[in-house]
C-alpha positions as CSV (number, residue, x, y, z in Angstrom):
1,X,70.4,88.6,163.0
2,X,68.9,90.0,166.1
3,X,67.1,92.9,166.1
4,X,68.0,95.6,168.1
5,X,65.7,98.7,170.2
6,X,68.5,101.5,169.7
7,X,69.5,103.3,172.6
8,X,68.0,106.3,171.5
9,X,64.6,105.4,171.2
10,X,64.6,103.8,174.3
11,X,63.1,106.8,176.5
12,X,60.0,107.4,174.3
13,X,56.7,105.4,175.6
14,X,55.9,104.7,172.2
15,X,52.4,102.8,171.6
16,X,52.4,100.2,168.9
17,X,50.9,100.3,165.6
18,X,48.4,97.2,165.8
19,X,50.2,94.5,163.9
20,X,48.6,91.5,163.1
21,X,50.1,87.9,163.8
22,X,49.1,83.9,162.3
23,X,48.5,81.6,164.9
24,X,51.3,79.0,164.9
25,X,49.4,76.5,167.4
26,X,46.1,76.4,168.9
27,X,44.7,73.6,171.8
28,X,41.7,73.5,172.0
29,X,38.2,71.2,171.5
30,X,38.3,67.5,171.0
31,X,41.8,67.7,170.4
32,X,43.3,69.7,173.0
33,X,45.0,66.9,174.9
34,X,46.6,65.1,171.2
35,X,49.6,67.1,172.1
36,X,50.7,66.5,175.6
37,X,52.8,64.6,177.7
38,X,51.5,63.2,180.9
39,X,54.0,63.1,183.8
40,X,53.4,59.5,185.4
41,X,55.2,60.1,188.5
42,X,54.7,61.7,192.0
43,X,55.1,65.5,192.8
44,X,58.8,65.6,193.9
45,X,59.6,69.0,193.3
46,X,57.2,70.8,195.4
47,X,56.5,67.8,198.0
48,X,53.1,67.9,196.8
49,X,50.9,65.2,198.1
50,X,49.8,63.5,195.0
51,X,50.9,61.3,192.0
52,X,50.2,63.0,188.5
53,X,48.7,60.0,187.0
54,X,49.7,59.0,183.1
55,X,48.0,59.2,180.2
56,X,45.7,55.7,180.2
57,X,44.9,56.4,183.8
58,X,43.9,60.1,183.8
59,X,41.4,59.1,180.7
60,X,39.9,56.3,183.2
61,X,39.6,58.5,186.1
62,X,38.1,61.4,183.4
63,X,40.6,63.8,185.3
64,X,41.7,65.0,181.7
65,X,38.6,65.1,179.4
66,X,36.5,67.7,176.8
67,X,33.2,68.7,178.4
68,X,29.8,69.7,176.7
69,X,30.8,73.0,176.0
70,X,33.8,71.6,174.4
71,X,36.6,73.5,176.9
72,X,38.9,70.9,178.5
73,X,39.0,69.8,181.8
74,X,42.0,69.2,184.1
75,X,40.7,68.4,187.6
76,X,42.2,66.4,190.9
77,X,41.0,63.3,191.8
78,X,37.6,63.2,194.4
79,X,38.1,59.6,195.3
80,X,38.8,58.5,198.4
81,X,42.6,58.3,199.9
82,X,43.5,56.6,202.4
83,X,46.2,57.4,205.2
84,X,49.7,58.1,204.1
85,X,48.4,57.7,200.2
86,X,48.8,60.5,198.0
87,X,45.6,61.8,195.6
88,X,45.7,61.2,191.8
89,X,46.2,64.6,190.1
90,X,47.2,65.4,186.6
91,X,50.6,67.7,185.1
92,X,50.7,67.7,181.2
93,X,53.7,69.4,179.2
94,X,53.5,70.1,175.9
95,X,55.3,68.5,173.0
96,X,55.7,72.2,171.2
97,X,58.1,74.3,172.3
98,X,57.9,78.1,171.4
99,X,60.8,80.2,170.2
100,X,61.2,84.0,171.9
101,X,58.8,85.9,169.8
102,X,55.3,84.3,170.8
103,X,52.7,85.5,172.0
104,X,50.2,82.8,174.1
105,X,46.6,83.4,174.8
106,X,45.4,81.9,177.2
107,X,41.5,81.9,178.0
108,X,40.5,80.1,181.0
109,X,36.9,79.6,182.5
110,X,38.0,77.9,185.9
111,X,40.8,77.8,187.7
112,X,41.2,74.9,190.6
113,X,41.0,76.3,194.1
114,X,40.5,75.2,197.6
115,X,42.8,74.8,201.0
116,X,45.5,72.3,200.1
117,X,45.0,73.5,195.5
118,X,48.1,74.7,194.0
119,X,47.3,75.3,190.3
120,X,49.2,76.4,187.7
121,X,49.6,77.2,184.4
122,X,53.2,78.0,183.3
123,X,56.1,78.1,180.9
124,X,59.7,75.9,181.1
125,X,62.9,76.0,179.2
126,X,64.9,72.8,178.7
127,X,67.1,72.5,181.1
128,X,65.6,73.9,183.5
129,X,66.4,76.4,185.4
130,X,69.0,77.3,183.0
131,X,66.4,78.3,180.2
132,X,64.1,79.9,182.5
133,X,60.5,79.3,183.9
134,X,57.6,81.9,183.2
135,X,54.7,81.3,185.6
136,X,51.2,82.8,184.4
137,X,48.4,81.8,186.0
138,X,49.4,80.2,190.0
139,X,48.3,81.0,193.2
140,X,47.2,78.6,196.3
141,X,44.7,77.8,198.9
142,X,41.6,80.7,199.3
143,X,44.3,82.9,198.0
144,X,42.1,85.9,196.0
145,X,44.7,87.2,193.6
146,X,47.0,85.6,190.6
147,X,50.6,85.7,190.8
148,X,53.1,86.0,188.1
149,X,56.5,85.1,188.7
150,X,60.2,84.4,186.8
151,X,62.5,81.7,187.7
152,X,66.3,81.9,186.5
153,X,70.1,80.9,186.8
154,X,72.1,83.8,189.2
155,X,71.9,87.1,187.9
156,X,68.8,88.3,186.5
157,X,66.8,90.8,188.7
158,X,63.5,92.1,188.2
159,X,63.7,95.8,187.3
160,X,62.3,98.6,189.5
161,X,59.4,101.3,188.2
162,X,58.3,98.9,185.5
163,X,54.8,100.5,183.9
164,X,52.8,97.8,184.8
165,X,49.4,97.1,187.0
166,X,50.4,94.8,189.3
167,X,52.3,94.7,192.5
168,X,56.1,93.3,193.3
169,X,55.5,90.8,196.1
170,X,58.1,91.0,198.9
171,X,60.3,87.7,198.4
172,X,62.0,90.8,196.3
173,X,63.6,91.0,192.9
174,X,66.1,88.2,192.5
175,X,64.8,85.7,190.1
176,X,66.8,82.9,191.0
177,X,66.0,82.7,194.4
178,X,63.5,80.0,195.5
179,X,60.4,82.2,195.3
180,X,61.7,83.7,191.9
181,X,60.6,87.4,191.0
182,X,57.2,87.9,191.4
183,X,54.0,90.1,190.7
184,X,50.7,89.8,192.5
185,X,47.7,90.9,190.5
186,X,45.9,93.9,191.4
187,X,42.7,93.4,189.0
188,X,40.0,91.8,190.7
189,X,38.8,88.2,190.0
190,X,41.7,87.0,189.4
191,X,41.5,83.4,191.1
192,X,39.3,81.6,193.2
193,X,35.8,81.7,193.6
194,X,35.3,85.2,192.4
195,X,37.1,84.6,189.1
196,X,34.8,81.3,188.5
197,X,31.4,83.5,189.5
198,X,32.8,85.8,186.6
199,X,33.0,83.7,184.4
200,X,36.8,83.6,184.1
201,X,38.8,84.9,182.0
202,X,41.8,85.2,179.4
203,X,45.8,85.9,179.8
204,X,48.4,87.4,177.7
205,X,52.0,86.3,177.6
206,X,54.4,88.2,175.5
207,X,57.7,86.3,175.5
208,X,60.1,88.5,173.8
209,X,64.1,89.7,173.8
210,X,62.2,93.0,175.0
211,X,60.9,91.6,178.3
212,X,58.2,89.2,179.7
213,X,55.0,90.8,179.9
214,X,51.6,89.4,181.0
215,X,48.2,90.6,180.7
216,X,45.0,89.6,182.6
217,X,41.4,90.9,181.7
218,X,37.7,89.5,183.2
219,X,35.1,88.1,180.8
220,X,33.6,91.1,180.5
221,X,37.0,93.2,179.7
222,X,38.5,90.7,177.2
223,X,39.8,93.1,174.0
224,X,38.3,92.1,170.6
225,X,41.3,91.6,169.1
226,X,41.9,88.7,171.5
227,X,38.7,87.7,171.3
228,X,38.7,87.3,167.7
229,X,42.2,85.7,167.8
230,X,40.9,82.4,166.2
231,X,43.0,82.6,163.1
232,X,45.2,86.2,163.9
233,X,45.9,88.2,166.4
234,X,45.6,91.8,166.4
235,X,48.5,92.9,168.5
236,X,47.2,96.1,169.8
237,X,48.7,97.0,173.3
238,X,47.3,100.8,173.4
239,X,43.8,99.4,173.9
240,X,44.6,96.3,176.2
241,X,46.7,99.3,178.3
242,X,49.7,98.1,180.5
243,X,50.3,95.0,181.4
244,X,49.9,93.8,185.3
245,X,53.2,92.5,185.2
246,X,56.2,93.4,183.3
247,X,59.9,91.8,183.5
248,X,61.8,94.2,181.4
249,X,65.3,93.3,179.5
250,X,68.1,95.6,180.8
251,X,70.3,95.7,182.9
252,X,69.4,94.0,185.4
253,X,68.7,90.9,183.3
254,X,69.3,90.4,179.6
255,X,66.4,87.9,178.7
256,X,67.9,86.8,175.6
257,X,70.4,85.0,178.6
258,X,68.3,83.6,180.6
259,X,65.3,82.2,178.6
260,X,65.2,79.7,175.4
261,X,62.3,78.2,174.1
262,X,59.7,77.0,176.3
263,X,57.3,74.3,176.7
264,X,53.2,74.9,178.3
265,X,52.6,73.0,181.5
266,X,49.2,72.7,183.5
267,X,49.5,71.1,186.9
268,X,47.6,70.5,190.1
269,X,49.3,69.8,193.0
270,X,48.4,69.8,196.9
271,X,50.0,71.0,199.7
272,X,53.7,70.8,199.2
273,X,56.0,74.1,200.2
274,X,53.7,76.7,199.3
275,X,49.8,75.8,199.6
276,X,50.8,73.5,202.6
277,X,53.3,76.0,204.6
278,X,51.7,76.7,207.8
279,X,52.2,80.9,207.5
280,X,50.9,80.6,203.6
281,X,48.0,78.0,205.0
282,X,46.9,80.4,207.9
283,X,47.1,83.5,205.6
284,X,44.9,81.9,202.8
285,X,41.7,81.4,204.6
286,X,42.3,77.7,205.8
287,X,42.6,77.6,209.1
288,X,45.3,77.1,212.2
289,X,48.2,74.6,211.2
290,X,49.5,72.0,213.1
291,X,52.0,69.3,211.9
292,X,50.6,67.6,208.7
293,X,47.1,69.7,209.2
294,X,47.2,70.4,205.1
295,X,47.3,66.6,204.3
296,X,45.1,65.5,207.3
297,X,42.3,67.8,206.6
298,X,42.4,67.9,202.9
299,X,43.9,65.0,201.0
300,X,42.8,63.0,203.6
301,X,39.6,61.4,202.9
302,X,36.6,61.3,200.6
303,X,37.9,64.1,198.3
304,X,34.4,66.1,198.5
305,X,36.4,69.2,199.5
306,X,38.3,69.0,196.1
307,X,34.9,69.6,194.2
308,X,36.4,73.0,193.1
309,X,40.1,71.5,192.1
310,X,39.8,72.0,188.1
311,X,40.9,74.0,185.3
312,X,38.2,74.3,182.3
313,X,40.2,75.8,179.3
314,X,39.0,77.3,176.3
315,X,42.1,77.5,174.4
316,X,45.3,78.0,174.3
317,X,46.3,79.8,171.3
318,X,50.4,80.6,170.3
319,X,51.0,83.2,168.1
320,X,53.9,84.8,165.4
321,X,55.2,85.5,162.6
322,X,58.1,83.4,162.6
323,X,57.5,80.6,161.1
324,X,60.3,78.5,163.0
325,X,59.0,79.6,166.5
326,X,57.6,76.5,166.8
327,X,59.4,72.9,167.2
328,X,58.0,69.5,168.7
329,X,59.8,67.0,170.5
330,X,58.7,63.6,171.1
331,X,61.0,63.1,174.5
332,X,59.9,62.1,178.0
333,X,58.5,65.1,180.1
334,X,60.5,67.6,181.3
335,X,61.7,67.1,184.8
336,X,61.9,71.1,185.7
337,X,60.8,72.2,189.5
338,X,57.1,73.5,189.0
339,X,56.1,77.2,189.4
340,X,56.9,79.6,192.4
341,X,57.9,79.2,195.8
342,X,59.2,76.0,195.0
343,X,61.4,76.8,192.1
344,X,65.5,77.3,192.6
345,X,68.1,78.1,190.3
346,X,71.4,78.9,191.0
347,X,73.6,77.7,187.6
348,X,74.7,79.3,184.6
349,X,72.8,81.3,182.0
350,X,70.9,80.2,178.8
351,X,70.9,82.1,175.0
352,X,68.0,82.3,173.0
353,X,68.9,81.4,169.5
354,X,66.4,82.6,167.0
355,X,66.2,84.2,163.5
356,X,65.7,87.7,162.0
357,X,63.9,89.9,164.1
358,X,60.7,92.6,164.1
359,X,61.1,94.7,166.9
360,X,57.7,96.9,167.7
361,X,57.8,99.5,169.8
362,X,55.1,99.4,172.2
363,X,55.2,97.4,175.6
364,X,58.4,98.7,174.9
365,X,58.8,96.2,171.7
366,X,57.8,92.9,170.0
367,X,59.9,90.4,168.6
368,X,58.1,89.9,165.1
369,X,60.2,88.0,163.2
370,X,62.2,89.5,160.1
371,X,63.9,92.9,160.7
372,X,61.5,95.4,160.4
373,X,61.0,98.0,162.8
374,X,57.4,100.1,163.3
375,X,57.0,103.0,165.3
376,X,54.0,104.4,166.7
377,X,52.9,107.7,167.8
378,X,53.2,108.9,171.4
379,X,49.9,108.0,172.9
């Protein structure tokens, strides 16, 4: 059965009484790439000038690798291209897909930036965009802010007055529009140069039948119950305080309909329909655009200007306490639209199977696992 919040509760801002939760899957160290699937093929969903290299040849190129300080490494290519060549870059999907009713951490030293970078790190249901797309971490160019964003079928809308510490953008609230529903980040240091100098930093996603809610702290700001989340975590939402961006489920979009389980994908891309659009190009610190100026003065060339185009991860760390949250699959790599401006869904809606539910109250509720319900006290 599904656990349900009942109508009555639902206008209390209830807090929740920490619960604690096994980790179901954790990349990380020498082994953080065992369970991935490398793309092979070029970036036709964004128009993104490069080819996301396979497996054998990302390992050769060391544009997938563990560093020193044993955090893994997925970077762009700084060889030289030639004229109408795209660069080598690297998008990885996960064999696991996770049930509603995880919870991912995501800790993150450096995130790629640069004119022509469009990095992400994101979430897609299969098919897409029937079971939905969850973008954490993406953002473009010299842009100095995150943004969080949902892509879905027709009909889910983000909801208005949400409690949360970000900022609507203003592509607006329809989900399944191109740009999807989005949130910019309001914290500082959330991207680019100022979030490497601070030595990153570490994201929360709650995917739940409650709503989609994601959390970002700095370094220095990073809750002890996430960063003792090695084994457990602590699932304490009164001390990590609201989250920057928060998609409810209502009625203006049921997420049990429009989400099923999703897979982890990190990608790099250049240019394309975001990073390379000459308003977003102009606006993001790179310069005047004239036709093809993102390509010509970026990919272009001896790749020196791409010495900033990695992500260094730490660990990504799934967490619940259903024990069939996670599945593998052993097919080819998703072919969903990547992240943000470029996504577009306009087809029919999804439902999230899963088991029993927990239900906590608190940012307004976690889906637990076996139909239980804990309140907390008004805080």
């Amino acid at each position: 059965m599904r656990a349900v919040v009942l109508a009555s509760l639902a206008p209390l801002a209830l807090c929740l009484t920490p619960v604690q939760l096994p980790l179901v899957k954790e990349y990380s160290g020498a082994g953080f790439f065992d369970d991935w699937q490398y793309f092979g093929a070029g970036d036709n969903f964004t128009d993104g000038n490069v080819i996301w290299v396979n497996q054998s040849l990302a390992n050769q190129l060391r544009l997938t690798q563990v560093n020193t300080a044993g955090n893994a490494v997925v970077k762009v290519d700084t060889s030289a291209v030639v004229w109408d060549n795209p660069r080598n870059s690297v998008r990885i999907t996960t064999n696991d897909f996770f049930e509603i009713g995880t919870i991912f951490v995501i800790d993150v030293v450096h995130i790629p930036f640069g004119c022509s970078v469009w990095p992400s790190i994101w979430t897609t249901g299969q098919p897409w965009p029937e079971n939905g797309e969850i973008d954490i971490i993406e953002s473009v160019n010299l842009m100095g802010f995150n943004q969080m964003s949902l892509h879905t079928t027709s009909g889910c809308f983000a909801a208005a007055g949400t409690d949360q510490t970000g900022s609507p953008v203003s592509t607006g609230s329809n989900c399944s529009q191109t740009a999807g529903c989005g949130v910019k980040e309001n914290k500082p240091n959330s991207f680019g140069a100022n979030f490497a100098q601070n030595r990153g930093g570490a994201w929360v996603m709650q995917f739940d039948v409650s709503g989609i809610f994601i959390w970002f702290f700095q370094r220095s700001e990073i809750p002890q119950s996430i960063v003792l989340s090695n084994k457990t975590l602590t699932v304490d939402t009164d001390s990590w305080g609201p989250p920057s961006a928060a998609f409810v489920n209502g009625t203006t979009c049921n997420i049990s309909n429009y989400f099923q389980a999703q897979q982890i994908v990190i990608d790099i891309t250049l240019c394309g329909n975001w990073a390379g659009m000459a308003s977003v190009y102009n606006q993001t610190g790179c310069g005047a655009f004239t036709n093809n100026t993102c390509y010509l003065n970026n990919v272009l060339g001896n790749g020196q200007n791409y010495a900033n185009a990695y992500f260094e991860v730490s660990y990504i760390r799934a967490f619940s306490s259903n024990p069939n949250a996670i599945f593998t699959t052993t097919a080819s790599a998703p072919a969903a639209t990547p992240t943000t401006s470029s996504g577009s869904g306009d087809g029919g809606d999804g439902a999230v199977t899963n088991g029993g539910d927990i239900v906590v109250l608190g940012w307004p509720g976690f889906t637990l696992g076996f139909g239980l319900l804990f309140l907390g006290l008004l805080v």
